[in-house]
VOVEX-130486 format. One line per 3 residues: their letters; for each residue x, y, z negated of N, C-alpha, C. Coordinates in Angstrom, 2 decimals, padded with zeros to 5 digits, always signed. Example, Ala and Ser with C-alpha at 12.3 -4.5 7.8 and 13.67 -1.06 7.14 Angstrom:
REM VOVEX-130486
AS = +013.19:-005.69:-007.80:+012.30:-004.50:-007.80:+013.20:-003.30:-007.80 | +012.85:-002.25:-007.08:+013.67:-001.06:-007.14:+012.90:+000.03:-007.87
***
This chain:
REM VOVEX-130486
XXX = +059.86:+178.30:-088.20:+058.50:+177.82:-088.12:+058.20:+177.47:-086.67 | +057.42:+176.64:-086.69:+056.93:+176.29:-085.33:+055.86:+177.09:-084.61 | +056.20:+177.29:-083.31:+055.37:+177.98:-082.82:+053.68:+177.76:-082.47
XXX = +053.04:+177.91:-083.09:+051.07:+177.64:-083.19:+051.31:+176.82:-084.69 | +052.28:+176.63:-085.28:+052.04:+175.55:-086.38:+051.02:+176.44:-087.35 | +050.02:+175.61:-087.78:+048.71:+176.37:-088.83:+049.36:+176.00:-090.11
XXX = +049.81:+175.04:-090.63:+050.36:+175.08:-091.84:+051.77:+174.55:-092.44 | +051.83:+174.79:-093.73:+053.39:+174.48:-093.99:+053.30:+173.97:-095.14 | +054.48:+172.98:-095.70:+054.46:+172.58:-097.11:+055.30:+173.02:-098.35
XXX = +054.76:+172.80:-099.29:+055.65:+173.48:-100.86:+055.34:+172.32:-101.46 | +056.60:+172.38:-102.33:+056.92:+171.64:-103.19:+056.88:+172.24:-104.39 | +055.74:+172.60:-105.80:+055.83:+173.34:-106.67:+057.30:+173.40:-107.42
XXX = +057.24:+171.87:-107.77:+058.12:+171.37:-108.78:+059.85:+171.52:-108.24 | +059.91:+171.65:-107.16:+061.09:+171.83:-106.79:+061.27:+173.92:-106.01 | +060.30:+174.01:-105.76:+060.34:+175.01:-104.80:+060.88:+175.16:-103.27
XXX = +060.79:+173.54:-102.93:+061.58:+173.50:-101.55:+059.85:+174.36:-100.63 | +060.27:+175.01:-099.42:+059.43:+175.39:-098.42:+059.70:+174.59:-097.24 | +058.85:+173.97:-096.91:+058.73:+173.36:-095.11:+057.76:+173.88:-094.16
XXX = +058.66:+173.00:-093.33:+057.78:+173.15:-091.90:+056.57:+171.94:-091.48 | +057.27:+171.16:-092.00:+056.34:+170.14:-091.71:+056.57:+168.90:-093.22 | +055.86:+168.25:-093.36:+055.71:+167.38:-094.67:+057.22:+166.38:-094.46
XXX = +057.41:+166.27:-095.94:+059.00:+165.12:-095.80:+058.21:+163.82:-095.30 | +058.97:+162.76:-095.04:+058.93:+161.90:-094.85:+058.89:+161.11:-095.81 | +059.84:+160.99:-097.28:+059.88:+160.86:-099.08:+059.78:+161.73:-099.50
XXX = +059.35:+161.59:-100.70:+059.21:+162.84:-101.29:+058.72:+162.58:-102.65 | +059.38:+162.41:-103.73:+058.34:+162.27:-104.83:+057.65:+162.99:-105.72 | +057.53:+164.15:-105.18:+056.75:+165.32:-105.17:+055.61:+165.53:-104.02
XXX = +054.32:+166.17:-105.28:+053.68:+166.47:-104.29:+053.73:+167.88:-103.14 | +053.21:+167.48:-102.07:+053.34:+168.51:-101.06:+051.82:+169.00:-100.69 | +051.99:+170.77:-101.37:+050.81:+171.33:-100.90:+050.95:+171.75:-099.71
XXX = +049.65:+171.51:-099.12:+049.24:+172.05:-097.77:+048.97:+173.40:-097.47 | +049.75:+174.67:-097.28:+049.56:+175.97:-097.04:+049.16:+176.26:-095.77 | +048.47:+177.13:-095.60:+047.62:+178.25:-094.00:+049.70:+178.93:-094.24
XXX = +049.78:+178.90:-092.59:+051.14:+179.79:-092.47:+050.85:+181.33:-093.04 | +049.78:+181.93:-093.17:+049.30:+183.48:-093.29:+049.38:+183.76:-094.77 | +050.01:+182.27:-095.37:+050.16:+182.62:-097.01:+052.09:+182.55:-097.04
XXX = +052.37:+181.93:-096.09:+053.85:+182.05:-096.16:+054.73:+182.93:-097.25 | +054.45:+184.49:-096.37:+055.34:+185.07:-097.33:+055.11:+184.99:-098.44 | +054.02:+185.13:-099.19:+053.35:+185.35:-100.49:+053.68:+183.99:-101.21
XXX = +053.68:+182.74:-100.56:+054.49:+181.75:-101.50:+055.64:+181.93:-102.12 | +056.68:+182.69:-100.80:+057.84:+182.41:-100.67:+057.99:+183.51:-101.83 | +057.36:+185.04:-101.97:+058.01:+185.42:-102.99:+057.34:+184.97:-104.29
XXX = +056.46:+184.12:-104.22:+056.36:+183.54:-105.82:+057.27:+182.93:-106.40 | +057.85:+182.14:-105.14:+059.21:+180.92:-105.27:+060.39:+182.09:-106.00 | +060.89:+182.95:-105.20:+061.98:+183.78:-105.29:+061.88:+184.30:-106.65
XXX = +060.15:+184.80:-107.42:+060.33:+184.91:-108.41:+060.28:+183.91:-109.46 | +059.76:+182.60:-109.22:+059.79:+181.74:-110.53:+061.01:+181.86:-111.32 | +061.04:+181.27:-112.29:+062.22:+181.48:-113.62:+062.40:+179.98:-113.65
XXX = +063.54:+179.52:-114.03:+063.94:+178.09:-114.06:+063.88:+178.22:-116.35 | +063.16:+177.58:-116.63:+063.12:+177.01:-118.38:+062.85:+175.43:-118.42 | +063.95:+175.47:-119.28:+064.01:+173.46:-119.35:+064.02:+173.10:-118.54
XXX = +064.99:+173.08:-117.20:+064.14:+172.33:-115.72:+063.22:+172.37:-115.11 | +062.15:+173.56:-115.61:+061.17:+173.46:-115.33:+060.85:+174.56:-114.36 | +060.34:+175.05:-112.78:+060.43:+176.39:-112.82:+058.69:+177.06:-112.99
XXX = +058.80:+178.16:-113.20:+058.13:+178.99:-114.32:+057.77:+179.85:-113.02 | +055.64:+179.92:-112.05:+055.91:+180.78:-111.58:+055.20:+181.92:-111.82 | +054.81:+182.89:-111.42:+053.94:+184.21:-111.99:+052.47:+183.43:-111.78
XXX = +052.15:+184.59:-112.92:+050.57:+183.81:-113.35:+049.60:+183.47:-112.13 | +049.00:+182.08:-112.02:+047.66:+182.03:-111.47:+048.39:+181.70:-110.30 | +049.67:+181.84:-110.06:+050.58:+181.36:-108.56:+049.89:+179.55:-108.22
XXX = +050.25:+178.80:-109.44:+049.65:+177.32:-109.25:+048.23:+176.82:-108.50 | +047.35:+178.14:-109.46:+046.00:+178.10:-109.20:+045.57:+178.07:-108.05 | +046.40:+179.56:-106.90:+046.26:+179.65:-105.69:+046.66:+178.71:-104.61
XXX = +047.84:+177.98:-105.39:+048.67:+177.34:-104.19:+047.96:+176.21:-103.96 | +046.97:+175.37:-105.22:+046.31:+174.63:-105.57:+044.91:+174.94:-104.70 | +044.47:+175.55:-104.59:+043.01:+176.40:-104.27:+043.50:+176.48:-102.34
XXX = +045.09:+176.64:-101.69:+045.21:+176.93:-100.64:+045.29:+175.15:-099.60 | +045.66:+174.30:-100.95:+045.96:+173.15:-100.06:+044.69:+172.44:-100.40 | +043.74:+172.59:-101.02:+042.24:+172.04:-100.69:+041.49:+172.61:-099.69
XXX = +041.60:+173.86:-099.24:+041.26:+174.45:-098.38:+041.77:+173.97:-096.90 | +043.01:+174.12:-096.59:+044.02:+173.03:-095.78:+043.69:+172.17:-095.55 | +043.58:+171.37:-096.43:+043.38:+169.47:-096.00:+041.51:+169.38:-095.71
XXX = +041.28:+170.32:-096.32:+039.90:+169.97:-095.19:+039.73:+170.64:-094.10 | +040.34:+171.63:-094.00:+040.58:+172.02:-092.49:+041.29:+171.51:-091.63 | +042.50:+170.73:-092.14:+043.08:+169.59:-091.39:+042.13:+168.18:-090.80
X = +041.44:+168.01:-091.89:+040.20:+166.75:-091.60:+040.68:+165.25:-092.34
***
């Protein structure tokens, strides 16, 4: 992570974690506060992969969803 960096990106659908947003990407990239870091990361560690799909603990979407509206208007 970068040092002062305020936020980082996830990729639900894939579960990739960044530092900074891809450049392509055809996924969307939520905007996380770094102070949620770990707590993404073990949602990621626990999702379940079904049909291609990964599967993460309940209400995980909701938050991650709820963290990058919060983000992007604090970004501006």
């Amino acid at each position: 992570m970068h040092k002062g960096q305020k936020f980082f990106y996830v990729e639900a659908q894939t579960g990739i974690i960044r530092n900074d947003p891809p450049a392509i990407s055809n996924f969307y990239q939520y905007c996380v506060p770094v102070a949620r870091r770990d707590e993404v990361q073990r949602a990621v560690d626990a999702a379940t992969l079904d049909g291609g799909q990964l599967i993460y603990p309940p209400r995980f979407l909701e938050s991650l969803s709820h963290w990058d509206n919060v983000s992007r208007r604090e970004r501006g």
